[in-house]
Phi, psi and omega in degrees: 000142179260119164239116173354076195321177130255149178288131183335141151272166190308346191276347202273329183308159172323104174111357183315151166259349161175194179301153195279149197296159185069346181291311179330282184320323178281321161254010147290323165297349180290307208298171165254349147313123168263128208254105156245177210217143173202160192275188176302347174243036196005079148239129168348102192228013185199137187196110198262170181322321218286306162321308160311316179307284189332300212251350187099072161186110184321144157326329199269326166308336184291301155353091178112340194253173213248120189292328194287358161311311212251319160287046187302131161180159177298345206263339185267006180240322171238012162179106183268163197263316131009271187305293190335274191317317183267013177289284178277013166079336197249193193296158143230120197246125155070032151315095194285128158205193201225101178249153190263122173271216187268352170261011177066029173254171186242124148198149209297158152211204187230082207261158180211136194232146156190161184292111181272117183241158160311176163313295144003306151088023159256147160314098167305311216166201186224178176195149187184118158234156170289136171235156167274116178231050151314302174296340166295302175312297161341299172324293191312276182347300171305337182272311172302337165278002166254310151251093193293001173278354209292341195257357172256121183244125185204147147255008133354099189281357167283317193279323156295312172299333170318298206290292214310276192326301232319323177303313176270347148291328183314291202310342177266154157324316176337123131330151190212132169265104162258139185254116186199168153298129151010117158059041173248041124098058210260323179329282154317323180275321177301332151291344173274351179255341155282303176302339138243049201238154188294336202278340186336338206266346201244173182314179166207131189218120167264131183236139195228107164309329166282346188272343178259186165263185204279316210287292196283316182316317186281309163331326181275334162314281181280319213091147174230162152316156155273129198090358196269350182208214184260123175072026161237113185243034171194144162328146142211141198274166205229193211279319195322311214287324191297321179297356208294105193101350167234232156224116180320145196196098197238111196255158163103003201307317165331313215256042186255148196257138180334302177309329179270336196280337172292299209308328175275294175339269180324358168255314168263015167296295182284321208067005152283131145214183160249142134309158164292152173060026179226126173266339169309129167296128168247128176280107219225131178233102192228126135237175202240134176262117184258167186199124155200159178272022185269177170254107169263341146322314176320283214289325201280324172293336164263007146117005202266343158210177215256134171308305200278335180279350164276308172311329174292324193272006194242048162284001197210108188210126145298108203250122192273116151294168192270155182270033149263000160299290221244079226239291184315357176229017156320294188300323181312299190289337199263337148343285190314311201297322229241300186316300172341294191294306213290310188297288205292313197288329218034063154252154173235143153191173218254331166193221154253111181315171181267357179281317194299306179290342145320283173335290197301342189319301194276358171309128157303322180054082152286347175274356174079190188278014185283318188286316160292008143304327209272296169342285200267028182262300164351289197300324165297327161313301165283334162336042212285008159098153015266359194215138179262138194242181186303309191317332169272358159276173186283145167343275166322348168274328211280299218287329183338297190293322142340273187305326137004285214107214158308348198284356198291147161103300222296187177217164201289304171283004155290329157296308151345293189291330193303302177304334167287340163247357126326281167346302186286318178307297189266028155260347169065000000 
């Protein structure tokens, strides 16, 4: 069966000078893409439904403002995509970055630019669109809770025996101690051990003992009351409960003050606690993943924590090597880092010379991989791409390579082969 067109109106006709009012709009409102349009001074001068859904923010408010008001993202202070098309005249497709709605939340997309020119062929504006991949980030969640190793990277041979136990500690109840320096990722393994733990489907909620004071961690710990102190003027429930059915995670337990350490003993004893400004008992089913960077046998032996709150938390205990133990997996983590930054920033490069991973090679790095983030964050800054070399690391880094030696030159899989006949050398 044919069913009949109606014939174009006329303004539609062949020689048309363009859409009939209001048509523009409606199809810009068609797409599920979000679509804005902006003038020569890049102000917002076209901003369709989809856009509006994506970031929270009405057509009529968008309308008139200087888009990086309205379109936030890191990719607009360092590579806006915009500048980008008209600076080289061509398109830019398919920029993964991260905007910020209206609420200050990140969410991911896909951005893509070109240049709006007249009849003419002069520079009007821009036009520039968005896909929403929030469900792809969904995805991803869904994969890392099926592979909870996917954020952790290692060749390491201590770090490969975590992972094989990790899975059958996860599976027990135990409380689990990790033992590690300031930023060798205790973090991550304790989200990898709630991702394979029966508990995966309920929270996993972090309290870091050392960033608070005693006064404010047990409130933020237990909860409190309405009435329980100056300014608490409604109930709030406290990190134990927000965990509930799931898993705790106290990192920093070291740093903790003799008083709080009875009130959590007496918690993981029981599974009890009070609020603060309440005698009523609350009952709680958690488990607690503990962490520090301390020596706490040490610390228990000179009197600074209690013998019996150690024996509870160290029914399990892991030990993170610091990553000058572990070198080989230097070129690995800071690759990941830089893949990281490229995704959020919507900058692209492409890797690291082999003189730059010299450099990071012979750093001790004491702050660990928190500090070689920080590294290749510097370096990604400064970088204009496609690749990083020592000049773009920081100033205390550039002799690495230098200093290397013979390493000028390696390649990512000559350390490899190099850690592999290492290997063979102490298994003999």
């Amino acid at each position: 069966m044919t069913i009949p067109l109606p014939d174009p109106p006329a303004s539609l006709a062949p020689g048309s000078a363009g859409l009939p009012p209001g048509l523009s709009e409606l199809l810009l409102d068609s797409t599920s893409d979000g679509v804005f349009a902006v003038d020569v001074n890049r102000r917002i001068i076209a901003f369709n439904r989809a856009a509006e859904l994506t970031l929270g923010i009405d057509r009529a408010r968008a309308i008139g403002r200087p888009c990086h008001e309205v379109i936030r993202s890191a990719a607009c202070r360092e590579c806006c995509p915009l500048a980008l098309a008209q600076e080289t005249g061509e398109p830019v497709v398919n920029l993964a970055v991260d905007l910020l709605d209206v609420r200050d939340r990140r969410v991911p997309v896909t951005m893509s630019s070109a240049v709006l020119r007249d009849r003419r062929g002069r520079v009007i504006g821009g036009v520039e669109t968005f896909r929403n991949l929030t469900w792809v980030k969904n995805l991803l969640h869904e994969v890392e809770r099926s592979h909870p190793f996917a954020e952790i990277v290692s060749d390491d041979p201590h770090m490969k025996q975590v992972f094989e136990i990790l899975p059958t500690l996860a599976q027990s109840e135990s409380t689990i101690l990790l033992h590690g320096e300031t930023g060798t990722g205790k973090s991550l393994i304790a989200r990898a051990v709630h991702n394979l733990s029966p508990r995966r489907e309920r929270p996993l909620v972090t309290i870091n003992s050392g960033a608070l004071p005693e006064t404010l961690l047990e409130s933020e710990l237990f909860g409190y009351r309405k009435g329980a102190f100056t300014g608490a003027t409604r109930d709030r429930q406290g990190r134990i409960a927000a965990a509930e059915g799931g898993t705790l995670f106290l990192d920093e337990i070291g740093d903790m003050s003799a008083a709080m350490q009875v009130k959590l003993l007496r918690f993981l004893q029981d599974q009890v606690y009070e609020p603060l400004g309440d005698t009523r008992t609350v009952q709680a089913d958690v488990r607690v993943v503990a962490a520090t960077n301390r020596n706490l046998a040490r610390m228990v032996e000179e009197g600074r924590f209690r013998r019996d709150l150690y024996y509870r938390i160290n029914v399990l205990s892991l030990e993170l090597p610091p990553l000058r133990e572990r070198r080989r997996d230097i070129p690995l983590l800071a690759q990941r880092c830089l893949e990281r930054l490229c995704r959020s920033r919507g900058k692209r490069l492409d890797g690291f010379s082999a003189e730059a991973v010299d450099a990071l090679m012979a750093h001790d790095y004491p702050g660990n991989i928190r500090e070689l983030e920080n590294v290749v964050e510097h370096a990604f800054v400064l970088c204009p791409g496609p690749v990083i070399g020592p000049e773009h690391l920081p100033e205390h880094h550039r002799g690495g390579a230098a200093a290397a030696g013979s390493g000028r030159g390696r390649s990512l899989q000559d350390y490899e082969a190099r850690g592999i006949l290492d290997a063979l050398a102490r298994a003999g």
